[in-house]
C-alpha positions as YAML, in Angstrom:
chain: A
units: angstrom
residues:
- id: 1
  name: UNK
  ca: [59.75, -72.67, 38.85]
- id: 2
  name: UNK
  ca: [61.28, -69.79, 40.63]
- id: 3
  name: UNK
  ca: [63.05, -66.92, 38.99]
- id: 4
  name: UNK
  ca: [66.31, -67.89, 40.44]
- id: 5
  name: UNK
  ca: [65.72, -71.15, 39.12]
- id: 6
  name: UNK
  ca: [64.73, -69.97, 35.40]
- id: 7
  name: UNK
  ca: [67.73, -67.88, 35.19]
- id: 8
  name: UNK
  ca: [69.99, -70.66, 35.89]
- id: 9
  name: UNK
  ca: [68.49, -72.64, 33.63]
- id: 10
  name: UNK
  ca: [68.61, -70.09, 30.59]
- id: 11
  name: UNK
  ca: [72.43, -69.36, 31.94]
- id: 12
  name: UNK
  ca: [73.36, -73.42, 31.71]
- id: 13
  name: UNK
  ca: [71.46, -74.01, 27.98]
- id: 14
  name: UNK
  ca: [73.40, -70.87, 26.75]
- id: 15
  name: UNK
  ca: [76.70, -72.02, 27.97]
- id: 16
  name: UNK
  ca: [76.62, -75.62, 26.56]
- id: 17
  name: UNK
  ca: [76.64, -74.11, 22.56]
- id: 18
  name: UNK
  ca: [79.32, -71.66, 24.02]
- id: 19
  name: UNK
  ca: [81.43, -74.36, 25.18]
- id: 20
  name: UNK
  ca: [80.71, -76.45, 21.86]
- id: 21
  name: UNK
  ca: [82.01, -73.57, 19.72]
- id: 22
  name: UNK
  ca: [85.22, -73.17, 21.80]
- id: 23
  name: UNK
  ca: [85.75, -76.99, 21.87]
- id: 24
  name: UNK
  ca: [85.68, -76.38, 17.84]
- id: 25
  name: UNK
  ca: [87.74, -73.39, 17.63]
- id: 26
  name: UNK
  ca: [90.79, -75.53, 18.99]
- id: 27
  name: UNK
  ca: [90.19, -79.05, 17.43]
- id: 28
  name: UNK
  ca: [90.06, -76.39, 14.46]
- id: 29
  name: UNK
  ca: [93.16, -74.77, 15.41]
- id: 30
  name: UNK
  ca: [95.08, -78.56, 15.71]
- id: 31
  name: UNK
  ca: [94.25, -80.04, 12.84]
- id: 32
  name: UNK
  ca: [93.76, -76.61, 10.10]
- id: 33
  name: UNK
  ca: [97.14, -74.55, 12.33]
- id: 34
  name: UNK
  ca: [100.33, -77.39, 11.48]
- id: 35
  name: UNK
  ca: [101.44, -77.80, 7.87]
- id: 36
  name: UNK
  ca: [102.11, -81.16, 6.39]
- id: 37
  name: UNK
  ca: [105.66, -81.15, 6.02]
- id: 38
  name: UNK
  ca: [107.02, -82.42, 2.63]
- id: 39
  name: UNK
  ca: [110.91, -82.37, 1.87]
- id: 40
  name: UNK
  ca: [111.61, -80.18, -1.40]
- id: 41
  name: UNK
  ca: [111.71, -82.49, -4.20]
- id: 42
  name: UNK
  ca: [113.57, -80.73, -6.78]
- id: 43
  name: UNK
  ca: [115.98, -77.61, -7.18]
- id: 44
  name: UNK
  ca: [116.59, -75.12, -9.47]
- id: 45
  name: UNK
  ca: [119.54, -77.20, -11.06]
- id: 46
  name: UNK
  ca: [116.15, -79.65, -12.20]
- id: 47
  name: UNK
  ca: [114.93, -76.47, -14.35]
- id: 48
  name: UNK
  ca: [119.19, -75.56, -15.89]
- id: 49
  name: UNK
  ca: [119.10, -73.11, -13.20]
- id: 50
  name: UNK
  ca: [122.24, -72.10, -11.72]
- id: 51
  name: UNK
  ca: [121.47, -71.32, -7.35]
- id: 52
  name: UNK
  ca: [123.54, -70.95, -4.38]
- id: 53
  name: UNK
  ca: [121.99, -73.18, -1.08]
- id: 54
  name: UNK
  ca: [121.98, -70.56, 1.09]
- id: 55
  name: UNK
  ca: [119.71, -69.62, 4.63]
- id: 56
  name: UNK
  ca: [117.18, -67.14, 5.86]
- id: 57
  name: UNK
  ca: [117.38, -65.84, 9.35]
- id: 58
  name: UNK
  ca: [114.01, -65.73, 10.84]
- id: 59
  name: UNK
  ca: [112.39, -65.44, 14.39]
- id: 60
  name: UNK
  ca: [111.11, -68.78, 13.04]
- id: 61
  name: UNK
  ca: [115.15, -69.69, 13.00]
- id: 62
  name: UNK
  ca: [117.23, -70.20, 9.75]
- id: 63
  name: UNK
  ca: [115.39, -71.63, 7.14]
- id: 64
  name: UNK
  ca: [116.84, -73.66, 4.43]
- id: 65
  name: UNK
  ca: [116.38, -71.09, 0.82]
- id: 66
  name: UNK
  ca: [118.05, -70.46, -2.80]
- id: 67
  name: UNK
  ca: [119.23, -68.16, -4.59]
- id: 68
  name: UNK
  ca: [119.24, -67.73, -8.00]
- id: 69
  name: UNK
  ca: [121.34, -65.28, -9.71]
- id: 70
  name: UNK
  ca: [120.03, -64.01, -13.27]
- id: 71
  name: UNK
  ca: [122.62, -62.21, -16.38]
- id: 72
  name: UNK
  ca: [125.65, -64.01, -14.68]
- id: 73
  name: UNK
  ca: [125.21, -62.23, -11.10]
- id: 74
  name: UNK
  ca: [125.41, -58.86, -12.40]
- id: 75
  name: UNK
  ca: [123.71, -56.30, -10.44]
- id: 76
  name: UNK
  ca: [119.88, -56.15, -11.05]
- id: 77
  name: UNK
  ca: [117.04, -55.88, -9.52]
- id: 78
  name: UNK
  ca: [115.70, -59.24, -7.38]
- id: 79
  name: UNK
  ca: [112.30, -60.85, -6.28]
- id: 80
  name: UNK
  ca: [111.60, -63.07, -2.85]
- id: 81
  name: UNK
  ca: [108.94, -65.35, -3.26]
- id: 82
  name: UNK
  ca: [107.13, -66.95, -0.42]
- id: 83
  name: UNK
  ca: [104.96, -70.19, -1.12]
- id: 84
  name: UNK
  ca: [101.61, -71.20, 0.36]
- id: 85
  name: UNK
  ca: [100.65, -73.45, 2.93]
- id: 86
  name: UNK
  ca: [101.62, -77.19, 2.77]
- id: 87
  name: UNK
  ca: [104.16, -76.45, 0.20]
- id: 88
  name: UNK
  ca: [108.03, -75.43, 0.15]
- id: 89
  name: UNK
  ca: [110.25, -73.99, -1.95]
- id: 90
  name: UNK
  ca: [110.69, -76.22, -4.96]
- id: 91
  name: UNK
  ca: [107.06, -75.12, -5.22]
- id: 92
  name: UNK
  ca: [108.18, -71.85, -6.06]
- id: 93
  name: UNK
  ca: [110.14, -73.18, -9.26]
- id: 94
  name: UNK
  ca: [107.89, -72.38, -12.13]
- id: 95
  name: UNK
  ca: [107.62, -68.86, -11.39]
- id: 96
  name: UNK
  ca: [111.21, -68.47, -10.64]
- id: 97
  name: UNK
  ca: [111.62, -70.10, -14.51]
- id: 98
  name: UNK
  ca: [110.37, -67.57, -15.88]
- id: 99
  name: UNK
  ca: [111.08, -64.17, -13.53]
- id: 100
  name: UNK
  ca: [114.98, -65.95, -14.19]
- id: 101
  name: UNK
  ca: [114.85, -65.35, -18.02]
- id: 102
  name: UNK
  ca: [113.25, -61.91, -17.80]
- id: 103
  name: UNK
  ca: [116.42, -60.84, -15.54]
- id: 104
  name: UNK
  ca: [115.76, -60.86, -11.43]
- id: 105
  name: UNK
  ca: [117.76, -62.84, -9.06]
- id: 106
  name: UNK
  ca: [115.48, -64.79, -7.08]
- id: 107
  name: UNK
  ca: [115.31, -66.03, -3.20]
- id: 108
  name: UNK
  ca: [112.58, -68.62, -2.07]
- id: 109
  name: UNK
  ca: [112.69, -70.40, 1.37]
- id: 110
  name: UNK
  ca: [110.87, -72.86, 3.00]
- id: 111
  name: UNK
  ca: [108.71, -70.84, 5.75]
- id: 112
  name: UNK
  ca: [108.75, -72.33, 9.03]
- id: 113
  name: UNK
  ca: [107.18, -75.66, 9.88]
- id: 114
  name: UNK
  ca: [106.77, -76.52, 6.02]
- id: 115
  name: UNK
  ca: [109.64, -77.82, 3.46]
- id: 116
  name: UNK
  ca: [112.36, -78.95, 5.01]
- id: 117
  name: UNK
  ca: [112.45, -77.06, 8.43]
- id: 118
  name: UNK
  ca: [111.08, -78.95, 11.68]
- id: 119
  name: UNK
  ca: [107.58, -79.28, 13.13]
- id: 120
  name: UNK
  ca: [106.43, -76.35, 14.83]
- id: 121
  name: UNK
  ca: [104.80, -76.33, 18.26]
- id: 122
  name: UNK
  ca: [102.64, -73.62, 18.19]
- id: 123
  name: UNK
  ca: [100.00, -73.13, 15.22]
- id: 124
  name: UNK
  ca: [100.90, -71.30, 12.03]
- id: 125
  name: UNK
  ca: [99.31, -68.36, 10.67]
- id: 126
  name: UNK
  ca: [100.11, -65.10, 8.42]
- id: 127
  name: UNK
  ca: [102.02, -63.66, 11.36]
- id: 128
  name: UNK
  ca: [104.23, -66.32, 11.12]
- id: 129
  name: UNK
  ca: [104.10, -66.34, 6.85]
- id: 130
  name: UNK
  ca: [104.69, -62.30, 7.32]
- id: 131
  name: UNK
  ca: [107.78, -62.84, 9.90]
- id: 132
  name: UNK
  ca: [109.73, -65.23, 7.61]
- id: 133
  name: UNK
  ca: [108.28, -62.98, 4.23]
- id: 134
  name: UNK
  ca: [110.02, -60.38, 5.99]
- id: 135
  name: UNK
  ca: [113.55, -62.05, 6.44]
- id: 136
  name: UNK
  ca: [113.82, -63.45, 3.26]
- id: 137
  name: UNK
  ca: [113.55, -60.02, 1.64]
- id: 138
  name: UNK
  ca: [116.70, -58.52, 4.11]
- id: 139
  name: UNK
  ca: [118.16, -61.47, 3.30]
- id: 140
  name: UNK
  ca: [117.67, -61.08, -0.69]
- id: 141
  name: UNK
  ca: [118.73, -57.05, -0.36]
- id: 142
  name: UNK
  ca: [121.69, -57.52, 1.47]
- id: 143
  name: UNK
  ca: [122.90, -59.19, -1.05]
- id: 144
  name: UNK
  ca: [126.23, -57.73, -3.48]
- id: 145
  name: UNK
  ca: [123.97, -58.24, -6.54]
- id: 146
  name: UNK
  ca: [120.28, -57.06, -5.60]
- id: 147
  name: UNK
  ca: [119.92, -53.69, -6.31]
- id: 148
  name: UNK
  ca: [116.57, -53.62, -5.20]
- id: 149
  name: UNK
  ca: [114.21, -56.12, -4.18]
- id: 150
  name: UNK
  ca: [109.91, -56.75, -4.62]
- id: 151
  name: UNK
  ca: [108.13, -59.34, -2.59]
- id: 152
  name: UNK
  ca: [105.84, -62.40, -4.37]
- id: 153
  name: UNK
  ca: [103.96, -64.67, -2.80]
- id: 154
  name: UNK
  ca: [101.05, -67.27, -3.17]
- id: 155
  name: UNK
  ca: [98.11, -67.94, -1.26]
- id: 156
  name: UNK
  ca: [99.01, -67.83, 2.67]
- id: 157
  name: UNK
  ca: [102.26, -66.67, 1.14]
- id: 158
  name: UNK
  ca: [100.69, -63.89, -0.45]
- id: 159
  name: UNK
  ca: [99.29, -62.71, 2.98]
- id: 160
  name: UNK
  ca: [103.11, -62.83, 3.93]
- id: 161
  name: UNK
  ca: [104.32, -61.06, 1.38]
- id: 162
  name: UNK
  ca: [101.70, -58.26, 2.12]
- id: 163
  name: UNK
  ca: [102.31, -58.17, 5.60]
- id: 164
  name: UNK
  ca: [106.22, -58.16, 5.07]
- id: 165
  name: UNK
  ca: [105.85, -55.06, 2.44]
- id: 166
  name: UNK
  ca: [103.53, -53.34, 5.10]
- id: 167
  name: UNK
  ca: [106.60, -53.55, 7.36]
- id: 168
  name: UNK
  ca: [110.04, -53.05, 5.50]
- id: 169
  name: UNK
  ca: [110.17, -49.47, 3.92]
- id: 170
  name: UNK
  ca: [112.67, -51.03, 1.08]
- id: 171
  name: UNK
  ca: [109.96, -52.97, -0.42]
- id: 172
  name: UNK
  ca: [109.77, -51.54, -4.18]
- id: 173
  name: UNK
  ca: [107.17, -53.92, -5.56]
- id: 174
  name: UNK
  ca: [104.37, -56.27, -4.43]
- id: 175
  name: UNK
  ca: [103.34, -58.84, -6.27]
- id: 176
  name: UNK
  ca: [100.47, -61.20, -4.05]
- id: 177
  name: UNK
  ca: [99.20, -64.26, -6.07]
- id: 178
  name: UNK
  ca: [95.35, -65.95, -4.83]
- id: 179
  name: UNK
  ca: [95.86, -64.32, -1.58]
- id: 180
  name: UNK
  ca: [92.52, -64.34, 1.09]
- id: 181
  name: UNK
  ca: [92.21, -61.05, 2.27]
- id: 182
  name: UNK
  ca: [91.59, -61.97, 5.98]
- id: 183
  name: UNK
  ca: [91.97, -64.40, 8.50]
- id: 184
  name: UNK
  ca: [88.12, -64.77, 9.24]
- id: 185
  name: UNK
  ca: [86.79, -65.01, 5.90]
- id: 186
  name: UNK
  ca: [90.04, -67.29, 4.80]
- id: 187
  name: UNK
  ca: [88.42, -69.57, 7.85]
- id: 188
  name: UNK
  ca: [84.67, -69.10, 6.38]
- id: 189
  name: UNK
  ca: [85.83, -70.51, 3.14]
- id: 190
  name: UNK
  ca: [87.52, -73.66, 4.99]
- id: 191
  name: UNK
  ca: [84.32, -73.88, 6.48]
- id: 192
  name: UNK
  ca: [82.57, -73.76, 2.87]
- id: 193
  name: UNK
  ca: [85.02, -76.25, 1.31]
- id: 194
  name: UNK
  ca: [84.74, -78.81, 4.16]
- id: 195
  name: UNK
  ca: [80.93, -77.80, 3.98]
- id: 196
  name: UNK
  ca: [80.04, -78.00, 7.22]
- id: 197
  name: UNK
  ca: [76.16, -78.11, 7.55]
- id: 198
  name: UNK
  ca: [75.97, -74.12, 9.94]
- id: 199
  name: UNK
  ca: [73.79, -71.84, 9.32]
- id: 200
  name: UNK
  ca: [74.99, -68.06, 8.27]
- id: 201
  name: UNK
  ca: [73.84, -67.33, 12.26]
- id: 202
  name: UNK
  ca: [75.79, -69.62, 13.38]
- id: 203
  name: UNK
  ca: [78.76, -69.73, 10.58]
- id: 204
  name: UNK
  ca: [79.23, -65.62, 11.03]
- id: 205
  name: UNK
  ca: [79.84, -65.71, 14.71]
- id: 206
  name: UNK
  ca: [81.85, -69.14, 14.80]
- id: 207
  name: UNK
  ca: [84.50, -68.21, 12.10]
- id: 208
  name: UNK
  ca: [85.00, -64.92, 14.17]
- id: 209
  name: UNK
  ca: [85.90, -66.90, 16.99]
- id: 210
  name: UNK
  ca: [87.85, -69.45, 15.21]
- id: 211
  name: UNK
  ca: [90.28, -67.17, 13.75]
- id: 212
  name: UNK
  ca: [90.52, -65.11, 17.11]
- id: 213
  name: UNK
  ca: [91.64, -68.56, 18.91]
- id: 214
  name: UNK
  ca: [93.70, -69.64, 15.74]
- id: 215
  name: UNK
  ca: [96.36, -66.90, 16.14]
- id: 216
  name: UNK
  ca: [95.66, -66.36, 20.12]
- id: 217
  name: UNK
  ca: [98.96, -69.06, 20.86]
- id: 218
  name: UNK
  ca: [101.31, -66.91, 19.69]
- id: 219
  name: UNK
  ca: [100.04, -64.04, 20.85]
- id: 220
  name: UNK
  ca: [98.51, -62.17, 17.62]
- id: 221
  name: UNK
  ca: [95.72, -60.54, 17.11]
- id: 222
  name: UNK
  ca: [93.72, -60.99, 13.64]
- id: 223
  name: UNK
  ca: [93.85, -57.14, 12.60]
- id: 224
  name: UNK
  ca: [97.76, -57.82, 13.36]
- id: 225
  name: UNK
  ca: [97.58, -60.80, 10.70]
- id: 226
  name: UNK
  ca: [95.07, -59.88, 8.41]
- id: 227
  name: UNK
  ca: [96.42, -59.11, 4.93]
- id: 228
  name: UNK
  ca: [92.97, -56.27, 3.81]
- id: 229
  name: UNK
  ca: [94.54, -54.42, 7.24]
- id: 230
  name: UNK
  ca: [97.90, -54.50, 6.57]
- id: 231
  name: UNK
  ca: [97.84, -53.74, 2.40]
- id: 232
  name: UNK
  ca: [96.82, -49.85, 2.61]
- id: 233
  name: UNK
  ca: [100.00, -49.37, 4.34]
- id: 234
  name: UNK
  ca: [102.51, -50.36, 1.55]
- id: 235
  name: UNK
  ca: [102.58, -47.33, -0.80]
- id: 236
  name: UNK
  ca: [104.85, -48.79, -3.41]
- id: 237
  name: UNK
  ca: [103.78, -50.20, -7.10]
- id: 238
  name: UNK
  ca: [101.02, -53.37, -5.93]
- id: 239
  name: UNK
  ca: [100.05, -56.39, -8.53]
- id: 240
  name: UNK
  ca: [97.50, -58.50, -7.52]
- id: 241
  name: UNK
  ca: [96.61, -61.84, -9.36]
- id: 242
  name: UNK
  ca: [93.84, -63.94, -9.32]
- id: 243
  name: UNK
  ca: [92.18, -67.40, -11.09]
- id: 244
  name: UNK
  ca: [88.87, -65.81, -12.06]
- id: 245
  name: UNK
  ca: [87.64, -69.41, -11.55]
- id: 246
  name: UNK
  ca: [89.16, -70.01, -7.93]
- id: 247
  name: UNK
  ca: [87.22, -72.57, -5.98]
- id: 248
  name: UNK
  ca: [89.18, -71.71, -3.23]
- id: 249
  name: UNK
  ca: [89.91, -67.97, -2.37]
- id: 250
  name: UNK
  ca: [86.99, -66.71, -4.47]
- id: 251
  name: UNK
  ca: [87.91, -63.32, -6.47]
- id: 252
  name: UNK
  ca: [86.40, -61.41, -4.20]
- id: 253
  name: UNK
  ca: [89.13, -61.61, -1.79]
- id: 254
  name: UNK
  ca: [91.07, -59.98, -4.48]
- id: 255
  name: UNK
  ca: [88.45, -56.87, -4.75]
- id: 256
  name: UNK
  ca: [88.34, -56.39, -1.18]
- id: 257
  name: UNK
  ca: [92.05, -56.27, -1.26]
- id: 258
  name: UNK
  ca: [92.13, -53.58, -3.98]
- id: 259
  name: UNK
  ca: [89.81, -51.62, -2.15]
- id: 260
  name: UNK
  ca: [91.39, -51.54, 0.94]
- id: 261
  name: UNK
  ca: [94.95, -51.34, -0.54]
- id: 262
  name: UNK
  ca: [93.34, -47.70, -2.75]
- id: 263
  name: UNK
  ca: [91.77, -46.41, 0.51]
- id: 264
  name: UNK
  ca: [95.37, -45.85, 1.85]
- id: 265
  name: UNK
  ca: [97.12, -44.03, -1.08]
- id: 266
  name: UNK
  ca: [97.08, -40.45, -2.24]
- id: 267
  name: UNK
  ca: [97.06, -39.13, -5.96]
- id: 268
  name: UNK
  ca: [100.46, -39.27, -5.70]
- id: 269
  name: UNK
  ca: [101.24, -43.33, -4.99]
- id: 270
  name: UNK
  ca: [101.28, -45.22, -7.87]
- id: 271
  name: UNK
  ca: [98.02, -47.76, -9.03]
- id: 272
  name: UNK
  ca: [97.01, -50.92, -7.68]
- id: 273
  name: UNK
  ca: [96.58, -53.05, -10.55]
- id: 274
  name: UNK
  ca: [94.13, -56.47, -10.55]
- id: 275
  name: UNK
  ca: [95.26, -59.19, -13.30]
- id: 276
  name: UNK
  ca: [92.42, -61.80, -13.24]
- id: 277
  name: UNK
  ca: [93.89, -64.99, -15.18]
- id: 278
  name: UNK
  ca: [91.34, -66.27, -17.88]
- id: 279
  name: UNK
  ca: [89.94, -69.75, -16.83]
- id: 280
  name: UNK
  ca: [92.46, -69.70, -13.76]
- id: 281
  name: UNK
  ca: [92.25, -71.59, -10.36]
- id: 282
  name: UNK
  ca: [93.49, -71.31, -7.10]
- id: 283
  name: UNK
  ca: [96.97, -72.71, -8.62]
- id: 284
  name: UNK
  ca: [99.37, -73.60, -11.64]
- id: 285
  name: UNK
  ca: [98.45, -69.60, -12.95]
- id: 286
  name: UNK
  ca: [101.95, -69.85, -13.95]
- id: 287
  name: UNK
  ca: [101.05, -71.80, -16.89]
- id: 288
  name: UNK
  ca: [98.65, -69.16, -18.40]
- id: 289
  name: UNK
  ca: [101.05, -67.28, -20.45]
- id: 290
  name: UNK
  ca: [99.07, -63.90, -20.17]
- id: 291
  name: UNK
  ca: [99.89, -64.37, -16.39]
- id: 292
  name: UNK
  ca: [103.83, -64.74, -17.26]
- id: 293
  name: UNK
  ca: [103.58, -61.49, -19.34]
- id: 294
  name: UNK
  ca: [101.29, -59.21, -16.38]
- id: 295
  name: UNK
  ca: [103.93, -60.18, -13.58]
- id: 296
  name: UNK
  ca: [107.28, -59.58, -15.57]
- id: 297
  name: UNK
  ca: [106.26, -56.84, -16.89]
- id: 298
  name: UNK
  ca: [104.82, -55.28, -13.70]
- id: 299
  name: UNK
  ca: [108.23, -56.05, -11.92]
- id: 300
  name: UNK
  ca: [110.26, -55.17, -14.77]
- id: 301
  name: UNK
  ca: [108.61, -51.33, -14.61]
- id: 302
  name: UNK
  ca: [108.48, -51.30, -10.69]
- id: 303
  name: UNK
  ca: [112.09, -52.15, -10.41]
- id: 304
  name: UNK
  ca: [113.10, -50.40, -12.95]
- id: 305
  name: UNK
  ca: [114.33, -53.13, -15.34]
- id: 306
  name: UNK
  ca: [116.99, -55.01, -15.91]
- id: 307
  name: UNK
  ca: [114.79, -55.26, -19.12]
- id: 308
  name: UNK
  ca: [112.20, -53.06, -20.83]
- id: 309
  name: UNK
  ca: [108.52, -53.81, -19.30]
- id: 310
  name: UNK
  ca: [107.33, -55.20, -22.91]
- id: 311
  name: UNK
  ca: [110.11, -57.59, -23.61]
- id: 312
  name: UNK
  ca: [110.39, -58.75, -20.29]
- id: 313
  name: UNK
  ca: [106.51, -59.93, -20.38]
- id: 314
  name: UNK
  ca: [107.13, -61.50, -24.24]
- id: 315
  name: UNK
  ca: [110.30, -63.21, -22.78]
- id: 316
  name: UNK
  ca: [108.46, -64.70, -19.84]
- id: 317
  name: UNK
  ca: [104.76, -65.45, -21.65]
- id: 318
  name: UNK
  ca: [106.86, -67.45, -24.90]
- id: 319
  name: UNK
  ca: [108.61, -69.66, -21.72]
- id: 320
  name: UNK
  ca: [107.67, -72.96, -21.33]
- id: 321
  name: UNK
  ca: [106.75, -73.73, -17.96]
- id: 322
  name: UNK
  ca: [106.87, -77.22, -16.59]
- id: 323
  name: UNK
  ca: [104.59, -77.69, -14.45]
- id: 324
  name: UNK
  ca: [106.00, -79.91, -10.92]
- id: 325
  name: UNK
  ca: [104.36, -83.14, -10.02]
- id: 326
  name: UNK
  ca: [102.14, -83.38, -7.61]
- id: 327
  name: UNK
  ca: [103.20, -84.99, -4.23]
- id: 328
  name: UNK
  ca: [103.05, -88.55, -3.65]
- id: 329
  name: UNK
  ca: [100.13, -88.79, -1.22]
- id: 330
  name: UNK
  ca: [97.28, -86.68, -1.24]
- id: 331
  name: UNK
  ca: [97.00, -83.96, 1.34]
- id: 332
  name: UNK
  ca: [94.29, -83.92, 3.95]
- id: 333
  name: UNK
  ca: [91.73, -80.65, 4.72]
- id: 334
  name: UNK
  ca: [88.98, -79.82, 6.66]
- id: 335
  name: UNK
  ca: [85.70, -81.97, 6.84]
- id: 336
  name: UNK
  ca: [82.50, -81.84, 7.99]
- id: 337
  name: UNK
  ca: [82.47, -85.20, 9.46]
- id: 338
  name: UNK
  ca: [86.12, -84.93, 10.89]
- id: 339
  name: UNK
  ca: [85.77, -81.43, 12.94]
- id: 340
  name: UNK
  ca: [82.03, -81.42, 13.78]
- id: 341
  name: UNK
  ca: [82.44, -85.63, 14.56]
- id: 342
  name: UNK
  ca: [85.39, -84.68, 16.74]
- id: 343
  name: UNK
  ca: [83.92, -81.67, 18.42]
- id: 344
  name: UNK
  ca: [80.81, -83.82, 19.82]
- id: 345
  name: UNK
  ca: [82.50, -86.32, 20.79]
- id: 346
  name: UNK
  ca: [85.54, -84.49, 22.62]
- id: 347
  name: UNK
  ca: [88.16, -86.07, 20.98]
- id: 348
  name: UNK
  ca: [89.82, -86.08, 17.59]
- id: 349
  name: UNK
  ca: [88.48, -88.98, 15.03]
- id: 350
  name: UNK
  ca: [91.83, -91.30, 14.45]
- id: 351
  name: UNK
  ca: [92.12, -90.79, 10.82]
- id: 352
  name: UNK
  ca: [92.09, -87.70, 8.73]
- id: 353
  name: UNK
  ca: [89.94, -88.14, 6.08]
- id: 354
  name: UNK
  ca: [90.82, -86.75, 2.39]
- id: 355
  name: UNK
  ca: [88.94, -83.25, 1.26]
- id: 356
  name: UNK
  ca: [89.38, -80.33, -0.54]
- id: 357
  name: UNK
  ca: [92.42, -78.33, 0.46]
- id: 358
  name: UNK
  ca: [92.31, -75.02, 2.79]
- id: 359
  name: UNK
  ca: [93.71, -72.22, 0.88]
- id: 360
  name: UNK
  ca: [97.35, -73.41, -0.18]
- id: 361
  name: UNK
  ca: [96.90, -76.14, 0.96]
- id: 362
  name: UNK
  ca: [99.72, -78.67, -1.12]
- id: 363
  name: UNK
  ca: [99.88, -75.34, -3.39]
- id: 364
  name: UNK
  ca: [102.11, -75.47, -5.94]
- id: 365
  name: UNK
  ca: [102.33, -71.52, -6.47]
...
């Protein structure tokens, strides 16, 4: 065989494993980038919550949100929360219970493409989580009653919230809830959920890709999304909370955010503190009452009341929180025999096929 002829051969063999992993990358990006959307089910009027309907005004457009005055609108201090992926804002409800009876006004929203807002056309990722983060917290700010305002958020909400504090130099306090710390390893553990039968050579180089093409549509780059990057930027007060028994987003997303969020302060910023919930999951940490007492009391210090930081955490941990039920119909993930099935064959396989959720996926905060 001549040499010409080798190399061309070695060239073609290499290219065919190339071209599977990019025909991956975007049956990945379809079916893991677009949000099952699912209509709020309740309000805060279902929890004797008093709320104004009101909107956010995103690049993502205005998306439905409430607020929810605490002490009779009085000026105090007030919290946005951002939920995760295949939620919305009713989601948000059980922490709003309780941050409500320790004092802060409260905005959620439904980010865009989930809740009650319209299908989006392009895939959805932090950026797009950090964008409408970062609206919702003008729009709490701006309001007559916030005096000042901390960000919350859960799961792929918790990467917006991160991103969003990054970005707005009015951000007091960060609270991030189960949050991966960036978009590659957030898809490596989609690909260990749906476990997909690669190899760590193959798995490594694959979810690098992956992510790359996941945020390429509208124009992102993964540092530009990635919540590790973006922490050691915010300076103010951080909490960060974590199941110590997440099957999901592992702790250790939660120590490499720590680490990353220390490298960037000076002796003079204030701690970044790690709450890991006792016998906690991926979700429902609002039920653990030692959770309740960590993030009211953190808030109630960062923003400077309206309450004292250890009766605003025995206020919030003696709540009882009701937990939401779960949507009707079970959500659908990431598996083995969908994505790999559909990348061999070229075409996607005509019926999703129940799993185990990617992160926030149908999370209930």
């Amino acid at each position: 065989m001549s040499k010409v002829r080798r190399a061309g051969l070695v060239a073609t063999t290499a290219a065919v494993p190339v071209a599977l992993a990019y025909r991956f990358t975007r049956i990945y990006r379809q079916r893991a980038g677009f949000p099952r959307r699912r209509a709020p089910q309740f309000d805060p009027a279902d929890f004797g919550l008093p709320y104004e309907e009101t909107v956010v005004r995103s690049t993502g457009g205005d998306l439905p949100a409430w607020f929810v005055p605490a002490n009779g609108g009085a000026p105090g201090p007030g919290v946005a929360l951002i939920h995760g992926w295949d939620s919305a804002r009713d989601r948000m409800l059980g922490n709003i219970e309780f941050l409500h009876a320790a004092g802060f006004h409260c905005l959620t929203f439904d980010v865009r493409g989930h809740g009650a807002n319209p299908a989006e056309a392009l895939p959805i990722s932090g950026g797009e989580f950090g964008a409408d983060g970062g609206a919702a917290f003008a729009t709490l700010v701006d309001r007559p009653e916030v005096t000042v305002g901390g960000l919350f958020g859960h799961s792929m909400g918790a990467v917006g919230a991160i991103l969003a504090a990054a970005a707005d130099p009015r951000v007091t306090a960060l609270v991030s809830s189960s949050a991966p710390s960036d978009p590659r390893r957030l898809v490596a553990e989609t690909f260990r959920l749906a476990h997909l039968p690669l190899p760590a050579p193959v798995a490594a180089p694959l979810s690098w890709l992956t992510s790359r093409e996941f945020v390429r549509p509208r124009g992102h780059r993964v540092d530009e999304v990635s919540a590790e990057s973006a922490i050691g930027r915010f300076h103010g007060p951080i909490l960060l909370v974590h199941g110590e028994h997440d099957q999901v987003i592992p702790v250790g997303h939660a120590e490499r955010l720590r680490s990353a969020a220390m490298a960037g302060r000076s002796e003079f910023d204030p701690p970044v503190e790690l709450y890991l919930v006792e016998g906690g999951g991926h979700t429902w940490l609002y039920e653990n009452p030692g959770y309740r007492r960590k993030v009211a009391s953190f808030l109630a210090e960062a923003l400077g009341g309206p309450l004292e930081r250890e009766v605003a955490g025995e206020i919030a941990a003696a709540l009882p929180v009701r937990r939401l039920p779960e949507p009707e119909q079970p959500l659908v993930g990431t598996r083995a025999d969908n994505l790999v099935g559909a990348m061999l064959a070229g075409t996607p396989t005509a019926t999703p096929i129940p799993a185990a959720p990617i992160a926030g996926s149908g999370d209930p905060g």
